[in-house]
C-alpha positions as CSV (number, residue, x, y, z in Angstrom):
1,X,9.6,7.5,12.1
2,X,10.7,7.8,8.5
3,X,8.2,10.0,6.4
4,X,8.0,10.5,2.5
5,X,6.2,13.1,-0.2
6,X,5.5,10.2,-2.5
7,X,2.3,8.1,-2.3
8,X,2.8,4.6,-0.9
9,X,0.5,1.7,-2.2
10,X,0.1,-1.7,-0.5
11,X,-0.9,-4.6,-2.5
12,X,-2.0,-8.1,-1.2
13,X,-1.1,-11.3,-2.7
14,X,1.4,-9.3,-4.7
15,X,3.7,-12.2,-5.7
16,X,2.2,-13.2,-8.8
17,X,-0.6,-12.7,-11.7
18,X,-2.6,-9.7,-11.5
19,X,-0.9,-8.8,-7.7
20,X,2.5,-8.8,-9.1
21,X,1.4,-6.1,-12.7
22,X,-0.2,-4.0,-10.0
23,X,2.9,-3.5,-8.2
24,X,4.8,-2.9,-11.4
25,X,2.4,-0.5,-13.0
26,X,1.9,1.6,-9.8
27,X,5.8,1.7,-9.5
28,X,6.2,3.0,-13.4
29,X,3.5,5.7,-12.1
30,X,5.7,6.7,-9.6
31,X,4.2,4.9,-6.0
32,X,6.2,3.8,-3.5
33,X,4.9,0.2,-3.6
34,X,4.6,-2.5,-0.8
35,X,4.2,-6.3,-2.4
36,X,2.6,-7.8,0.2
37,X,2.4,-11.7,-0.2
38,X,2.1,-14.9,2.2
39,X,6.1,-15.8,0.6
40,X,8.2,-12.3,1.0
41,X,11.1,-14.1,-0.8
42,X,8.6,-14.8,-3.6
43,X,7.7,-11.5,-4.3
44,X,11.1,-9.8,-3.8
45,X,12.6,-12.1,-6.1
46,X,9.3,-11.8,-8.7
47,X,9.5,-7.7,-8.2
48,X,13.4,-7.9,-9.1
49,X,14.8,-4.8,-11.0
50,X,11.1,-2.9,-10.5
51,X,11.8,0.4,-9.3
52,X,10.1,1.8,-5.5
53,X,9.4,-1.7,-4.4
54,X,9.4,-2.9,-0.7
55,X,8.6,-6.6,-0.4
56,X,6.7,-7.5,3.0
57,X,5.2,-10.5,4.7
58,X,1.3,-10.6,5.1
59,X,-0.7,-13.3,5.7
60,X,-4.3,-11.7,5.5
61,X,-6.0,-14.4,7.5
62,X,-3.8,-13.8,10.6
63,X,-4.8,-10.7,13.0
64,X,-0.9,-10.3,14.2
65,X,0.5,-10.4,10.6
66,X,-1.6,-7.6,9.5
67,X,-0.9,-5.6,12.8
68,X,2.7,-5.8,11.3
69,X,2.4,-4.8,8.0
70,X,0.3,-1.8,9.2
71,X,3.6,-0.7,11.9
72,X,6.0,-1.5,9.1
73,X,3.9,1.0,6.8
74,X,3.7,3.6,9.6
75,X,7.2,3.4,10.9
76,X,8.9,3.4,7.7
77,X,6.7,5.6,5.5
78,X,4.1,7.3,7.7
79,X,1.2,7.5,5.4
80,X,-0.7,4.7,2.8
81,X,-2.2,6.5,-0.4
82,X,-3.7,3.2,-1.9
83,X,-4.8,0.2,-0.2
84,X,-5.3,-2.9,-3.3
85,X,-6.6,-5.8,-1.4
86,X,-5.7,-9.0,-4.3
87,X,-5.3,-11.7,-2.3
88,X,-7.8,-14.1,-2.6
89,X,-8.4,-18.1,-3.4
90,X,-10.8,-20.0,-5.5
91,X,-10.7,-23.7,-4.1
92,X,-14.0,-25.4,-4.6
93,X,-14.7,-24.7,-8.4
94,X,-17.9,-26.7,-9.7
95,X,-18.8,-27.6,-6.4
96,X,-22.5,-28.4,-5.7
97,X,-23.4,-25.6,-2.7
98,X,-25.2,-28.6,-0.8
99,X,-22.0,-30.9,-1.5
100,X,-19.0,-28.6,-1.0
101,X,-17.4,-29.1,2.6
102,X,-18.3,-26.0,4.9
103,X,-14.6,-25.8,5.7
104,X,-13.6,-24.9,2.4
105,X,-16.3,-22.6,2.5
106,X,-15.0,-20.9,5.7
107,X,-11.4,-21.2,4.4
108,X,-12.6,-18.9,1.6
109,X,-14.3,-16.1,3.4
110,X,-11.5,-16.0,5.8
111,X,-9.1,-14.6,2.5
112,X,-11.0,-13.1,0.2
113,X,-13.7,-11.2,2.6
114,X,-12.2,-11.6,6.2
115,X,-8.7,-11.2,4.8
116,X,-9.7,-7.7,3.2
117,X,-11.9,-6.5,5.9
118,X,-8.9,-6.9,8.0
119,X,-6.7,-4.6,5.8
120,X,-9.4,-1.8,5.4
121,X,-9.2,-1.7,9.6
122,X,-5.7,-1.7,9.5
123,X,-5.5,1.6,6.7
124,X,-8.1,3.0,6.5
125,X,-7.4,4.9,10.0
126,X,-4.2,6.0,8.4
127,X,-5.8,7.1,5.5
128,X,-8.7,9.3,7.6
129,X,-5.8,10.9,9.4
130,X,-3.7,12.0,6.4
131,X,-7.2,12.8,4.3
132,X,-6.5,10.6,1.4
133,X,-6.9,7.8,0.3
134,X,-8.0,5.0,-2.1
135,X,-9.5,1.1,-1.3
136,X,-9.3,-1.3,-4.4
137,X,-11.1,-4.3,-3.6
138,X,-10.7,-7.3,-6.6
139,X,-13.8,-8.7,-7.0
140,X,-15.1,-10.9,-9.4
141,X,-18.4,-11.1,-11.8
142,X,-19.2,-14.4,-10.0
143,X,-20.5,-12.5,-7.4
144,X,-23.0,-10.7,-9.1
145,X,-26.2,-11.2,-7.7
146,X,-27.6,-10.1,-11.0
147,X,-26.2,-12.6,-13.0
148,X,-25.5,-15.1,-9.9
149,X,-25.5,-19.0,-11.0
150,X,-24.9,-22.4,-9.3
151,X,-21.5,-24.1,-8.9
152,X,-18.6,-23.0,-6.2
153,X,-20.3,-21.7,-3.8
154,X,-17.7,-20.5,-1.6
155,X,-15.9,-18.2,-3.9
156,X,-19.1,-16.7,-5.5
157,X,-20.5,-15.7,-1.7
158,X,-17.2,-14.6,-1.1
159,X,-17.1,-11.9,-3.8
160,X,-20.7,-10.9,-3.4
161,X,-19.8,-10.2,0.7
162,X,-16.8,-8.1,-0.7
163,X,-19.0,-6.2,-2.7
164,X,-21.3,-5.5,0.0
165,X,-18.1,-4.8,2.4
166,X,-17.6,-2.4,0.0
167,X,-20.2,-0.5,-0.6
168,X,-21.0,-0.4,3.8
169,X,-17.7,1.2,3.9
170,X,-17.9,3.5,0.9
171,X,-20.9,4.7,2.7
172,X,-19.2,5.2,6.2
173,X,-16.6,6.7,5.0
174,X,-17.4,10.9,5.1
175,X,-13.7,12.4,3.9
176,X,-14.4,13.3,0.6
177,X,-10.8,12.2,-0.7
178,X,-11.2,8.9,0.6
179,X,-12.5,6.4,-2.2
180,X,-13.7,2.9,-1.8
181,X,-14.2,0.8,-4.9
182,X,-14.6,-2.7,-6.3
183,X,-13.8,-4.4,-9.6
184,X,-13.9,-7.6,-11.4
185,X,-10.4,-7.6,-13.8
186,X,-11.8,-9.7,-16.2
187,X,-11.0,-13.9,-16.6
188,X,-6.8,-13.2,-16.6
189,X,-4.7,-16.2,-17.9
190,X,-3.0,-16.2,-14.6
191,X,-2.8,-19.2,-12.2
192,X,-6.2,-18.9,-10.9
193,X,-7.5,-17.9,-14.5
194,X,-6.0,-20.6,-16.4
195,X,-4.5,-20.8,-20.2
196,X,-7.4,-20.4,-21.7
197,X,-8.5,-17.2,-20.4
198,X,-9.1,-14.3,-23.4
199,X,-7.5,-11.3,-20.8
200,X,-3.4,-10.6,-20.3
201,X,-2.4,-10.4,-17.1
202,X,-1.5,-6.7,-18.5
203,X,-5.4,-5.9,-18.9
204,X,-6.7,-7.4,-15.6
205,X,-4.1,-4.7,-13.7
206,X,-5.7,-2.1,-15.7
207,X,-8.8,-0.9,-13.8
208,X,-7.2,-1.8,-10.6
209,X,-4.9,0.4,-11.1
210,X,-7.1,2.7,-12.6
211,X,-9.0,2.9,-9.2
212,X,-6.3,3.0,-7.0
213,X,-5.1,6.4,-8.5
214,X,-8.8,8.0,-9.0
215,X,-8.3,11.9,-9.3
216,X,-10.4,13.6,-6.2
217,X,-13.4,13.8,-8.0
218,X,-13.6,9.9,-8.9
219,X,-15.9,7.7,-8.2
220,X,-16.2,5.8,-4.6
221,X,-18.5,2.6,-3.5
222,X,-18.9,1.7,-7.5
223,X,-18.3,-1.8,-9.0
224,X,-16.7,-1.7,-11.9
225,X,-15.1,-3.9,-15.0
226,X,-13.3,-1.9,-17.7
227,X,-13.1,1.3,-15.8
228,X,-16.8,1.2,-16.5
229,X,-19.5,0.7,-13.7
230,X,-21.6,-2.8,-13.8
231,X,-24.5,-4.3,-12.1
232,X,-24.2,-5.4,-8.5
């Protein structure tokens, strides 16, 4: 088994958009960085030149693929300092919640809360053993239940299950140095975002990254936008 001193992140859908500035902004800060996407070849050849990067496989729907990654992480580096779980779809945007097919619902959840869930069970374990660790969940305002509204149903039940998921395992969690947030990075102009979104791609890393290298007496089981906490 290969070991190292420096902290190793892992990053999910880390081939593009927000995924792929996380990656490059932990590596500038010194992480050994895994970019974890669905296309390895995609996010090799995206992550080109950047510094402490390991490109990887991971489809986050599919038990065996995340048994990998998790084996690859322990064989070759022995320990996982931050856990940033990015992948995630939007697919039925507008869509009346008595209208939208119930497949596209499930197909949803299975990413962004299944997907995620899947991860934490995979690392965290690691994390407990080496008593450290940090969980970055990406979240979204949509799934505010204080400011909940109608239209796509999936993706807005989607986020507000990852924010509970977050705060259950916040609240499991008794190492001290182990922290377990969630954050919305703001409407990004990235794929998902679209052109007209007012946030770079540079700004929606920020608090992700922010969270995934909390000091030890940071926060844990806290929503936040802006490095700032915000309403559930």
């Amino acid at each position: 088994m290969s070991t190292t001193s420096q902290k190793v992140a892992l990053v999910t859908g880390a081939n593009r958009g927000i995924g792929l500035q996380i990656c490059k902004d932990l590596s500038r800060l010194g992480y050994l960085v895994i970019a974890a996407a669905r296309d390895e070849n995609r996010a090799r050849a995206a992550l080109a030149g950047v510094p402490n990067i390991t490109a990887h496989a991971l489809d986050v729907t599919d038990e065996a693929s995340v048994s990998a990654i998790a084996q690859f992480v322990q064989t070759k580096f022995g320990r996982l300092d931050a856990l940033v779980n990015n992948a995630g779809i939007f697919i039925d945007r507008s869509e009346s919640i008595l209208e939208v097919p119930f497949e596209d619902i499930r197909n949803t959840l299975e990413t962004n809360v299944f997907g995620a869930l899947r991860m934490c069970r995979a690392f965290v374990p690691m994390m407990r053993a080496q008593g450290y660790g940090r969980v970055v969940n990406i979240s979204s305002e949509m799934g505010q239940l204080s400011e909940m509204r109608g239209g796509s149903p999936g993706y807005r039940m989607s986020k507000t299950m990852l924010n509970a998921m977050t705060v259950i395992l916040a609240a499991e969690i008794t190492e001290p140095n182990i922290k377990v947030n969630t954050c919305h990075p703001g409407w990004v102009k990235t794929d998902m975002g679209g052109p007209n979104a007012p946030s770079s791609i540079e700004e929606g890393a920020d608090t992700p990254v922010w969270l995934a290298t909390l000091p030890d007496d940071g926060p844990t089981g806290g929503f936040f936008a802006d490095r700032k906490l915000i309403a559930w």
